[in-house]
C-alpha beads as a LAMMPS data file, in Angstrom:
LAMMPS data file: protein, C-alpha beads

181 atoms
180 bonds

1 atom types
1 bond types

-500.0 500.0 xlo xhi
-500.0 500.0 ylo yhi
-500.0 500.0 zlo zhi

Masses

1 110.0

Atoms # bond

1 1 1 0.000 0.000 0.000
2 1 1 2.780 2.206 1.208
3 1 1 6.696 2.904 1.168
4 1 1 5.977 4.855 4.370
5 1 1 7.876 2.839 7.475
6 1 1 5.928 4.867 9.590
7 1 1 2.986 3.310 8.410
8 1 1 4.185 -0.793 9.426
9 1 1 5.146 0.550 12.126
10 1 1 1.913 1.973 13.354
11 1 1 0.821 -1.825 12.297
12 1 1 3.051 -3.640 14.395
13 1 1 1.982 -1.040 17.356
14 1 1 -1.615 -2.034 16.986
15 1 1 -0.458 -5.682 16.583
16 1 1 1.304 -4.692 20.152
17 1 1 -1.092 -3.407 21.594
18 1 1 -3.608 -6.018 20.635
19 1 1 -1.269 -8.560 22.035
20 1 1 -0.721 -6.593 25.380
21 1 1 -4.134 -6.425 25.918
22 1 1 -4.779 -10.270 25.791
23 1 1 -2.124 -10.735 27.862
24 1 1 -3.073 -7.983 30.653
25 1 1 -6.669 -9.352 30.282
26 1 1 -5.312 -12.770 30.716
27 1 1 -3.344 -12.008 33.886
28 1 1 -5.863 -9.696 35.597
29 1 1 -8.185 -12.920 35.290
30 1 1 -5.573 -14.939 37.219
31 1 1 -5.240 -12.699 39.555
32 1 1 -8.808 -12.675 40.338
33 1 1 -9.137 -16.492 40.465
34 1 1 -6.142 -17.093 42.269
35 1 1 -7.440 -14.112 44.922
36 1 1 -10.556 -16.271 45.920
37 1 1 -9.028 -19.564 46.351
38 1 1 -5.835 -18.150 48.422
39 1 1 -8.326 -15.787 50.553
40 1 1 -10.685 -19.253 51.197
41 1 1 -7.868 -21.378 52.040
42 1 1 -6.279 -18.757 54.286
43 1 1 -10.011 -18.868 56.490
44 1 1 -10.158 -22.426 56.231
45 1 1 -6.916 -23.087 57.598
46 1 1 -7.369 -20.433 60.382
47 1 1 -10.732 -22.292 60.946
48 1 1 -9.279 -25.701 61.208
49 1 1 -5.960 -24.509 63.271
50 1 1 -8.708 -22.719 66.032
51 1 1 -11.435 -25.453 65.862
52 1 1 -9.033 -28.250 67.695
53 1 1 -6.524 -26.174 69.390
54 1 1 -7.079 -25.013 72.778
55 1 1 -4.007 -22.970 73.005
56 1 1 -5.428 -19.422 71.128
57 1 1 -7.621 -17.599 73.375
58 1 1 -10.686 -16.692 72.135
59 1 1 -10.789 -12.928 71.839
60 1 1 -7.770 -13.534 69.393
61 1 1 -10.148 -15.770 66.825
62 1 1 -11.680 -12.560 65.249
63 1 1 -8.576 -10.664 65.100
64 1 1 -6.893 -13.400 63.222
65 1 1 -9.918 -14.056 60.833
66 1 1 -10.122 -10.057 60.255
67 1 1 -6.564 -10.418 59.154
68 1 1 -7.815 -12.292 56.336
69 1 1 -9.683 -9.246 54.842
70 1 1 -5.846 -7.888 54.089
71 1 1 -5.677 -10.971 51.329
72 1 1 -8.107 -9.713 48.730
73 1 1 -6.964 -5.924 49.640
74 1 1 -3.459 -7.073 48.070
75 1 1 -4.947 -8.754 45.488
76 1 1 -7.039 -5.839 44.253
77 1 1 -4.221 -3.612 44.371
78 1 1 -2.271 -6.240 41.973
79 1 1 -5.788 -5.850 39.763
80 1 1 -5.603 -2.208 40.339
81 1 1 -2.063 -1.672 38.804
82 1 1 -2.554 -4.269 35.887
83 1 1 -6.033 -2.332 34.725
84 1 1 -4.400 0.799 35.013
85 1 1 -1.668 -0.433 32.395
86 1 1 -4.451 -1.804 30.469
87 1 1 -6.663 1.698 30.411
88 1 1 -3.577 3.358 29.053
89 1 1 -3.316 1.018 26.613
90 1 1 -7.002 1.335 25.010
91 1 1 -6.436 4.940 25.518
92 1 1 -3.611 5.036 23.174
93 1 1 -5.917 2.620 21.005
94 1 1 -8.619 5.259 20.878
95 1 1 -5.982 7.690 19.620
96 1 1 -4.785 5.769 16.763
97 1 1 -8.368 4.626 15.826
98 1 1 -9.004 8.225 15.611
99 1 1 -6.078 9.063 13.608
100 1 1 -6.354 6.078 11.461
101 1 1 -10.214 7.332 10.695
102 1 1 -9.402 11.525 10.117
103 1 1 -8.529 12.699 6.582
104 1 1 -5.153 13.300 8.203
105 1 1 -4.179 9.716 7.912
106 1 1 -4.037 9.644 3.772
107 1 1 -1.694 12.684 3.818
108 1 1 0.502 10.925 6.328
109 1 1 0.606 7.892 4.374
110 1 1 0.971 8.996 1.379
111 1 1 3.763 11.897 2.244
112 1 1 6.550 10.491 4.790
113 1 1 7.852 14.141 5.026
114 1 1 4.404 15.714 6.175
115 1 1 2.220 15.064 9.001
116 1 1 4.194 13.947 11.676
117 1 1 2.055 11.668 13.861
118 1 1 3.912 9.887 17.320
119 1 1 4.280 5.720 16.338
120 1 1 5.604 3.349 18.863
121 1 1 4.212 3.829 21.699
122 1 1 1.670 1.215 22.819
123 1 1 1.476 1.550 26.462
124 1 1 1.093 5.421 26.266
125 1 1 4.295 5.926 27.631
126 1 1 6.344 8.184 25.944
127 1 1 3.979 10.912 24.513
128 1 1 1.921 11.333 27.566
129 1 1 1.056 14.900 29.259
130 1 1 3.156 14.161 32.310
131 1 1 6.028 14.691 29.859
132 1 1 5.301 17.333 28.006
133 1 1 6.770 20.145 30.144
134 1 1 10.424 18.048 29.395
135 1 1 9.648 18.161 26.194
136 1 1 8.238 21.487 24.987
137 1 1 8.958 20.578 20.986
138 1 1 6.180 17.769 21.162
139 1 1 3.498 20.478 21.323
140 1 1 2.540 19.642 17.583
141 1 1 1.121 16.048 18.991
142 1 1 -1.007 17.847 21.951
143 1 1 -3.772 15.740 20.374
144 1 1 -2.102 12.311 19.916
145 1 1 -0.955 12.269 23.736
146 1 1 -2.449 9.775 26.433
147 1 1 -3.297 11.347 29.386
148 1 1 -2.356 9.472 32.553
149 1 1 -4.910 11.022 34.830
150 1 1 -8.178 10.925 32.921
151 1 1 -9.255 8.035 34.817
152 1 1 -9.141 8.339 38.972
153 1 1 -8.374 5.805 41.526
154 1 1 -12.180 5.177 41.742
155 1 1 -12.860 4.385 38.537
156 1 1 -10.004 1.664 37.926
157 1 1 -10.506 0.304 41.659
158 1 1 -14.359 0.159 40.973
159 1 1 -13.866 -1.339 37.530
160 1 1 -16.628 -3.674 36.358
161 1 1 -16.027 -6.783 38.499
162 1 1 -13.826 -5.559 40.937
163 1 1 -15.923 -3.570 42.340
164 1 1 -17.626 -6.585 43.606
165 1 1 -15.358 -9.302 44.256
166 1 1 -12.399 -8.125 46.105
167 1 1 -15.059 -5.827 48.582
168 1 1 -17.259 -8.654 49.116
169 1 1 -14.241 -10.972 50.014
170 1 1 -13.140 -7.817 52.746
171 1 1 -17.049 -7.811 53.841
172 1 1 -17.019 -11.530 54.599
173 1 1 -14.031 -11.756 55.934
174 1 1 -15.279 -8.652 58.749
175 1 1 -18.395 -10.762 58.900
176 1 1 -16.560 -13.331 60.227
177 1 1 -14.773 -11.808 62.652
178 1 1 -17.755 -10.125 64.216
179 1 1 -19.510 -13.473 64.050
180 1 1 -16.653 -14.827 66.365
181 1 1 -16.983 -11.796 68.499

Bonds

1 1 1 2
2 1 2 3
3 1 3 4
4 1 4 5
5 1 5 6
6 1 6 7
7 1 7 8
8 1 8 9
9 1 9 10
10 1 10 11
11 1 11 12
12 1 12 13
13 1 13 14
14 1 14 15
15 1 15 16
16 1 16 17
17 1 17 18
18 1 18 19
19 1 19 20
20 1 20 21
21 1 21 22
22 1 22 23
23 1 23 24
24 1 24 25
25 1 25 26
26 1 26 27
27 1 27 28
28 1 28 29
29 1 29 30
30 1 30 31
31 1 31 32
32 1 32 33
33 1 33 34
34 1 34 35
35 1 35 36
36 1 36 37
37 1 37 38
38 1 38 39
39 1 39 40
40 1 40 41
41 1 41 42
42 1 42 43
43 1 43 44
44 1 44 45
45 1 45 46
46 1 46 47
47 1 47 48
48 1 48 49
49 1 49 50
50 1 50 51
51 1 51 52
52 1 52 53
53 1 53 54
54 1 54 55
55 1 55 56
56 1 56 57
57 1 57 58
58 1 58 59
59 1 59 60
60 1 60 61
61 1 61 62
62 1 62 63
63 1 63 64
64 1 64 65
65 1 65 66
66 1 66 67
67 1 67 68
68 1 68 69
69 1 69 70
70 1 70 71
71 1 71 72
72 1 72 73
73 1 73 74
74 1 74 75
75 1 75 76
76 1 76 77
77 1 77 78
78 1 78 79
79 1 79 80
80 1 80 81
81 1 81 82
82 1 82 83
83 1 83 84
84 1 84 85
85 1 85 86
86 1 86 87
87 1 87 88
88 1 88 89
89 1 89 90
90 1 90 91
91 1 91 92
92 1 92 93
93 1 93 94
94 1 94 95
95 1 95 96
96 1 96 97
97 1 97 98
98 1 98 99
99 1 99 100
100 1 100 101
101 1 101 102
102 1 102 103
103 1 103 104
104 1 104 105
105 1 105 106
106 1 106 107
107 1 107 108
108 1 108 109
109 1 109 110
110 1 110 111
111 1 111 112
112 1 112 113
113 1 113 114
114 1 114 115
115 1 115 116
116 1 116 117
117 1 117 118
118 1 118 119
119 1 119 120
120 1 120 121
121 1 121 122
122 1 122 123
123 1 123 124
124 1 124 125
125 1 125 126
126 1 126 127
127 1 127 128
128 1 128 129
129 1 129 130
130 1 130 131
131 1 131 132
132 1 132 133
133 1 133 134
134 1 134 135
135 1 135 136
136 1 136 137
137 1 137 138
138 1 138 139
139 1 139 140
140 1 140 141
141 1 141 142
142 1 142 143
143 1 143 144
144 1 144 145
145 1 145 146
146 1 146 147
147 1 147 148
148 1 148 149
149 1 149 150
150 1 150 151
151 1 151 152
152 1 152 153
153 1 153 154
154 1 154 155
155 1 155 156
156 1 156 157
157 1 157 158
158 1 158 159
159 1 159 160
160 1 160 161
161 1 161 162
162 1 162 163
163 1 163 164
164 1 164 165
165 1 165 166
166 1 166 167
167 1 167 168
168 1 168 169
169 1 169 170
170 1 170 171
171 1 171 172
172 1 172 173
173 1 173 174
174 1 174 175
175 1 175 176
176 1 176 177
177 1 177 178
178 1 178 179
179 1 179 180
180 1 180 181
């Protein structure tokens, strides 16, 4: 189509990105199944070590079994920082699907020495607005940069399942311990 290298470039980013994303998706699923299982065992084996041993006093049974609401706090922070990578990414996605899809795109295919448009970056990391005070010359791609802080804290903690499995497994877990109590 082209002699542009710009242009398989831009190819082999989406190919990146789309690649990244599996993988992210793929190990943000892990985490979550390997959350529940390692949270569950942790009460069970509290559970069993309590049930037929004298030795603990019993005022220290809840504190032990609200100990276990720490387990899926670690875990969603894991979730928490893979998402985050994994927002950036489809935010840099949205750029390029937007630049792929503007009249712009033809005239940067077709003319290497024209539009200058940033390639290579499929996590967002280079041409983001954190950066652009250290590097005042990349004002000409104002609109192709990801911006790390459109999303809060809130909205990739309280991202569509997450916001129900990791707080449910910290609400059972104080359940628990205020059963005991």
């Amino acid at each position: 189509m082209t002699t542009n290298p710009r242009y398989t470039i831009l190819l082999k980013e989406i190919d990146l990105i789309q690649e990244s994303v599996k993988n992210l998706d793929d190990l943000i699923f892990k985490t979550k199944n390997f959350a529940f299982p390692f949270w569950g065992g942790s009460l069970f084996l509290i559970a069993d070590q309590l049930a037929g041993n004298e030795k603990f006093k019993q005022e220290l049974i809840p504190w032990l079994i609200l100990a276990t609401a720490v387990i899926p706090l670690m875990f969603w922070g894991m979730h928490f920082y893979w998402q985050k990578h994994l927002r950036n990414m489809a935010e840099r996605e949205r750029i390029i699907a937007a630049f792929v899809n503007s009249p712009a795109f033809h005239e940067w295919v077709n003319d290497p020495s024209g539009l200058d448009f940033p390639v290579y970056d499929p996590v967002g990391w280079i041409f983001t607005r954190q950066g652009i005070e250290e590097e005042a010359q990349r004002g000409r791609w104002q609109q192709h940069l990801v911006d790390l802080n459109k999303y809060s804290v809130w909205d990739i903690l309280l991202y569509k399942d997450a916001k129900f499995y990791y707080p449910l497994m910290v609400l059972a877990s104080v359940v628990f311990a205020w059963a005991y109590w």
